[in-house]
C-alpha positions as CSV (number, residue, x, y, z in Angstrom):
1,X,-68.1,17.0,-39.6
2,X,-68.0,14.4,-42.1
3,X,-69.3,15.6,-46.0
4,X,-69.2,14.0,-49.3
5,X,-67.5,10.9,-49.3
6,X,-66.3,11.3,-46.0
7,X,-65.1,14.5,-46.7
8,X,-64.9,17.2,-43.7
9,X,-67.0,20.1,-45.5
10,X,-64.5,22.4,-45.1
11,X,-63.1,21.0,-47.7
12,X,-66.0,21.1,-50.3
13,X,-64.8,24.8,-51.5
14,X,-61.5,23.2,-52.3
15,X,-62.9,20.8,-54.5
16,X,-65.3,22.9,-56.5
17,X,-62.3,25.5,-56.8
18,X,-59.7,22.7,-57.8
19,X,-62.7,21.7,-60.9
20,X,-63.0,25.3,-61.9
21,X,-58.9,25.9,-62.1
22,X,-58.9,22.4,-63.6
23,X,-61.8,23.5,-66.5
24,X,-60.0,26.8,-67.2
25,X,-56.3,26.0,-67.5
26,X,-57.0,22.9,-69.7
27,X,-59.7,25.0,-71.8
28,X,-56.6,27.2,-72.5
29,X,-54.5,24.3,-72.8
30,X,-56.6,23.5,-76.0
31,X,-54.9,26.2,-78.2
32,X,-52.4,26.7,-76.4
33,X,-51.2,22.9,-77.5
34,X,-53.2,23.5,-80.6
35,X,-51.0,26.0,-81.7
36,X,-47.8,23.9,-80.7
37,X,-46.4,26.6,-78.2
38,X,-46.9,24.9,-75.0
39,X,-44.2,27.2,-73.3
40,X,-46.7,30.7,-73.7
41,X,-48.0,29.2,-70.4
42,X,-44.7,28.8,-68.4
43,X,-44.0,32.5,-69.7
44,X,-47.0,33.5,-68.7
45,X,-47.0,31.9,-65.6
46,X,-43.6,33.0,-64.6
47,X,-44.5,36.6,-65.7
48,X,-48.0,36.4,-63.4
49,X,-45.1,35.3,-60.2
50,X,-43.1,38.0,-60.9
51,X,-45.9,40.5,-61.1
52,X,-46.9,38.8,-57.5
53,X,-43.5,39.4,-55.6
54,X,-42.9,42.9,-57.4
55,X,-46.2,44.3,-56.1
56,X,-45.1,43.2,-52.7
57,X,-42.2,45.2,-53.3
58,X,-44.1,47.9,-54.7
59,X,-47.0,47.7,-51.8
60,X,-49.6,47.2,-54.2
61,X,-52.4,44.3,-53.9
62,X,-50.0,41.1,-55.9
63,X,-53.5,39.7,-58.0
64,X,-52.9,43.5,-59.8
65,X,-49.1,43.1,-60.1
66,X,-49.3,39.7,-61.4
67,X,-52.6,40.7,-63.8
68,X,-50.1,43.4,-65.1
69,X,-47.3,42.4,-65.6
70,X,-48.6,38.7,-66.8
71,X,-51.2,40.6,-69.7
72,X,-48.1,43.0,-70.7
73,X,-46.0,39.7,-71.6
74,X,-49.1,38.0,-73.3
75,X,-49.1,40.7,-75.8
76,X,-46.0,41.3,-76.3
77,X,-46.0,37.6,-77.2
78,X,-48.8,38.0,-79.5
79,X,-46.0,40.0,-81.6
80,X,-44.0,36.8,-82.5
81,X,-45.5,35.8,-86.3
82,X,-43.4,32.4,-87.5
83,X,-44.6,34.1,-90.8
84,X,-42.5,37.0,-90.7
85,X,-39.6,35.9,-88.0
86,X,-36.3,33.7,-88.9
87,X,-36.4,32.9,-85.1
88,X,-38.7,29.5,-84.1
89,X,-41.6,30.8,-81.8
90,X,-40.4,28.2,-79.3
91,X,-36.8,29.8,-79.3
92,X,-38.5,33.0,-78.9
93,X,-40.7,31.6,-75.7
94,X,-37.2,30.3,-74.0
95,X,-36.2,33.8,-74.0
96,X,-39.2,35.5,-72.8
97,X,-39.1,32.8,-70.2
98,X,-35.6,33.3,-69.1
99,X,-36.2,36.9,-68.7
100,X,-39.2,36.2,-66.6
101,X,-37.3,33.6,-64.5
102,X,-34.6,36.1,-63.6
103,X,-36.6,39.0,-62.7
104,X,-38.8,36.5,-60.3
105,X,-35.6,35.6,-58.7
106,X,-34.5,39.2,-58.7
107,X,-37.6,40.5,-56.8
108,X,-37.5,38.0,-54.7
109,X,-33.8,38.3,-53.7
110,X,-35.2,42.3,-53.1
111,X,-37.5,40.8,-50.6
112,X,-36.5,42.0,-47.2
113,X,-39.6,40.1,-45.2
114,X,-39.9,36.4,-44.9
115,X,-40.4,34.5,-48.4
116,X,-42.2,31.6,-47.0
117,X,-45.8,32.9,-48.7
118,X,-43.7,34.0,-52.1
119,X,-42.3,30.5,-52.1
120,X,-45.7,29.3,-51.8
121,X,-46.3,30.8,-55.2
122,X,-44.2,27.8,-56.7
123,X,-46.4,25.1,-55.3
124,X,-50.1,27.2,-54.2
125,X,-52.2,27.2,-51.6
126,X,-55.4,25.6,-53.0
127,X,-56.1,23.8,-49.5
128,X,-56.5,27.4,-48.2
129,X,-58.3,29.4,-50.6
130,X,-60.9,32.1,-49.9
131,X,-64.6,32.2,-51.2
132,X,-63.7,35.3,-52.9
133,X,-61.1,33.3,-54.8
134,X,-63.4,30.7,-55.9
135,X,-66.2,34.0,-57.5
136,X,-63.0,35.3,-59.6
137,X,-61.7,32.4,-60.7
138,X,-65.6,31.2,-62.0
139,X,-66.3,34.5,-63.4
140,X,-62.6,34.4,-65.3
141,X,-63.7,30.4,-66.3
142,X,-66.9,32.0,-67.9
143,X,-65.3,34.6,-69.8
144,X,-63.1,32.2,-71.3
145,X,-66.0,30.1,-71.9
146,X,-68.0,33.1,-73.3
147,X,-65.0,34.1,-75.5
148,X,-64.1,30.4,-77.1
149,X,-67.5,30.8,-78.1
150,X,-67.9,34.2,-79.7
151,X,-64.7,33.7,-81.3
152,X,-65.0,30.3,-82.7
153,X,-64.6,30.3,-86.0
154,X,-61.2,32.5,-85.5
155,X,-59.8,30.2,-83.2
156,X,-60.0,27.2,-85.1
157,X,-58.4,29.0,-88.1
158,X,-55.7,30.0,-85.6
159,X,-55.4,26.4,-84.7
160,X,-54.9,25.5,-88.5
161,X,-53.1,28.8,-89.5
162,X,-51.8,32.2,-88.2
163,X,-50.8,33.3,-91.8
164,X,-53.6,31.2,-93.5
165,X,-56.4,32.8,-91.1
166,X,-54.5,36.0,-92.0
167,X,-54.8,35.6,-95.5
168,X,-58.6,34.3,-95.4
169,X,-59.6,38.2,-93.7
170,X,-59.7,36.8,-90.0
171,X,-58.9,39.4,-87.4
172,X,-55.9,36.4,-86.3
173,X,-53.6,39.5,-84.5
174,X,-56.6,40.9,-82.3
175,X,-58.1,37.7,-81.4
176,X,-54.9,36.1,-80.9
177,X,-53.6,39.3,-78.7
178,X,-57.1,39.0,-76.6
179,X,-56.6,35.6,-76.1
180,X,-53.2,35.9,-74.4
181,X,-54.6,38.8,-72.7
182,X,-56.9,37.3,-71.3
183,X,-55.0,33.7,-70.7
184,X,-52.4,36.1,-69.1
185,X,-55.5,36.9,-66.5
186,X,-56.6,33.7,-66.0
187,X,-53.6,32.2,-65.0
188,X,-53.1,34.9,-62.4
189,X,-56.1,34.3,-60.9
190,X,-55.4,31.1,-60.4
191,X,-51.8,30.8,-59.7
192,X,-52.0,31.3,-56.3
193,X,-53.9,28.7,-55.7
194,X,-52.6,25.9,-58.4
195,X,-48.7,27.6,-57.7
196,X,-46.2,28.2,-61.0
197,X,-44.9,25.0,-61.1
198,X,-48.4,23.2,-61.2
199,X,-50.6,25.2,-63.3
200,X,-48.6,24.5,-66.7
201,X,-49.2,20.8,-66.2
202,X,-53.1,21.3,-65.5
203,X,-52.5,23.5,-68.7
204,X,-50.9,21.3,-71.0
205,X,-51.3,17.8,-69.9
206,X,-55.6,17.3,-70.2
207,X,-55.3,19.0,-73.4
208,X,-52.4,16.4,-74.9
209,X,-54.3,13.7,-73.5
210,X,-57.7,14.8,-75.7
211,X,-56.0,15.5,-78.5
212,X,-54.4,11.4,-78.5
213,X,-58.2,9.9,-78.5
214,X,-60.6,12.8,-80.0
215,X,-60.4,13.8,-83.8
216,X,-63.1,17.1,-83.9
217,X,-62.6,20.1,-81.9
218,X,-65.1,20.0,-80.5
219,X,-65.2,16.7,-78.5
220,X,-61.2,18.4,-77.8
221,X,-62.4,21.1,-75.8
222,X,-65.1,18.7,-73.9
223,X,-63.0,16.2,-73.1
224,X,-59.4,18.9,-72.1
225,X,-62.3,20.5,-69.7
226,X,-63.3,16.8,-68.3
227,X,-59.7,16.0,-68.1
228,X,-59.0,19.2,-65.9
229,X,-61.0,18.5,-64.1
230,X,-60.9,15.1,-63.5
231,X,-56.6,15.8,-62.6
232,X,-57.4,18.6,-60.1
233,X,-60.0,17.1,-58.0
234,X,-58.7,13.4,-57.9
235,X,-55.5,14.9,-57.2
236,X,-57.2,16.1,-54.2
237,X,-58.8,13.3,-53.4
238,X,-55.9,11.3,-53.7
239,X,-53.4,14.0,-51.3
240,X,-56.3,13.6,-49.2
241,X,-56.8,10.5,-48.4
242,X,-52.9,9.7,-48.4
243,X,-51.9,12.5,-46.8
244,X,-50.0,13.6,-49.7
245,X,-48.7,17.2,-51.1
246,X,-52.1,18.2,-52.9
247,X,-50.1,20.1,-56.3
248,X,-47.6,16.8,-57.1
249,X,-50.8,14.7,-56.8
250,X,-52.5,16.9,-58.9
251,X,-49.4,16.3,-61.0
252,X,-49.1,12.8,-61.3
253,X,-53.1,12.7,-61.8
254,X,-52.7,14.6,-65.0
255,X,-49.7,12.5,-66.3
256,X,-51.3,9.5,-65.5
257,X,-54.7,10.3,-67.7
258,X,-52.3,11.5,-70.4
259,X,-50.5,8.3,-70.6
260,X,-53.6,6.4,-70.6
261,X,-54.7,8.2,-73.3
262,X,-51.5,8.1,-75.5
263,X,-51.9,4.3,-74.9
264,X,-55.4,4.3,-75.9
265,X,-54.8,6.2,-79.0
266,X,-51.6,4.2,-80.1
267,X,-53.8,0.7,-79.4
268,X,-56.8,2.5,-82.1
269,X,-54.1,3.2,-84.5
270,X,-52.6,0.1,-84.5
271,X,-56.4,-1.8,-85.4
């Protein structure tokens, strides 16, 4: 049966899912860019798919090995202060991330079943997800949307300043540790339906595209969330349509808006 824009209805789910993982992941992608250390996400990410194939090991439901073991690296990443280390954070990142890497490719060499659905982790599943998918992933997107707001103020000093926010009395090291905590359970939830290799560019590309045309933080955070959004479901729609793989549309969709908007803000500059 045909549906919005011609679009059979079983695929309206899909759609609404692919603008709440867009609205989340970019939200994140805010101060996660903010803070210039883009690569928390592929840790995080990484850390969330090997949680997923060592609870198939372990015979334990993969959203709780991936929430574990993607929350115990988000904290432990809350540790790295470029105040007190004479390591770069990003240098730090490559390691965490090389340690995640191998022990994803460990599990998954411990695998003794087929690995067709843990491959599927690289690249998702978001044409298939479940309706019970879609209510965790919205209730994660409104905690995140609850916390950005409760915790304001501390954010945009952690945007400006670990130390400085430090200095000024700012809880930085508890809000900072919760908000890895909890960007370590959102991108669990939603990595098997975005996939590893896709959910860092919904993360980090709307967000780099904001920040080249908007100057307050606010009107960052708006327009990351519309960009998100915008990537997932024309990505969609475009795989759709085309008859295309949905994630590397989703992809391209991103990049594209980003380089529009690095164009845009270059032509402003330059008047």
């Amino acid at each position: 049966m045909g549906g919005i824009l011609g679009i059979d209805s079983f695929f309206h789910m899909v759609i609404f899912a692919s603008a709440i993982a867009g609205v989340s992941t970019s939200l994140l992608g805010v101060f996660i860019v903010g803070m210039r250390v883009p690569f928390i996400g592929t840790c995080i990410s990484h850390a969330a798919m090997a949680g997923v194939i060592g609870a198939a090991l372990l015979n334990i439901h993969p959203l709780a090995g991936a929430i574990t073991l993607s929350v115990l690296t988000s904290t432990s990443l809350s540790m790295l202060d470029p105040a007190k280390s004479r390591l770069d954070a990003n240098v730090a990142l490559a390691v965490v991330f090389s340690l995640m890497l191998g022990l994803t490719f460990l599990a998954m060499g411990l695998v003794q079943d087929s690995r067709t659905e843990i491959l599927g982790l690289l690249w998702g599943s978001i044409l298939f997800v479940k309706k019970d998918s879609v209510i965790i992933i919205s209730i994660m997107a409104a905690v995140l949307i609850l916390f950005t707001a409760l915790f304001n103020k501390e954010l945009k000093m952690l945007l400006f300043s670990r130390s400085l926010a430090a200095a000024t009395g700012v809880h930085q090291g508890l809000v900072y540790t919760l908000f890895l905590a909890l960007c370590g359970i959102i991108l669990s939830v939603n990595l098997q339906l975005i996939g590893g290799l896709m959910i860092f560019a919904l993360m980090t590309n709307p967000a780099a595209a904001a920040y080249q045309i908007c100057r307050g933080h606010r009107a960052v955070v708006i327009v990351s969330s519309a960009f998100g959004m915008l990537s997932a479901v024309s990505g969609f729609l475009f795989s759709y349509y085309l008859n295309l793989p949905t994630g590397a549309c989703i992809v391209i969709a991103s990049v594209i808006i980003f380089a529009i908007c690095a164009a845009a803000g270059k032509f402003t500059q330059n008047q």
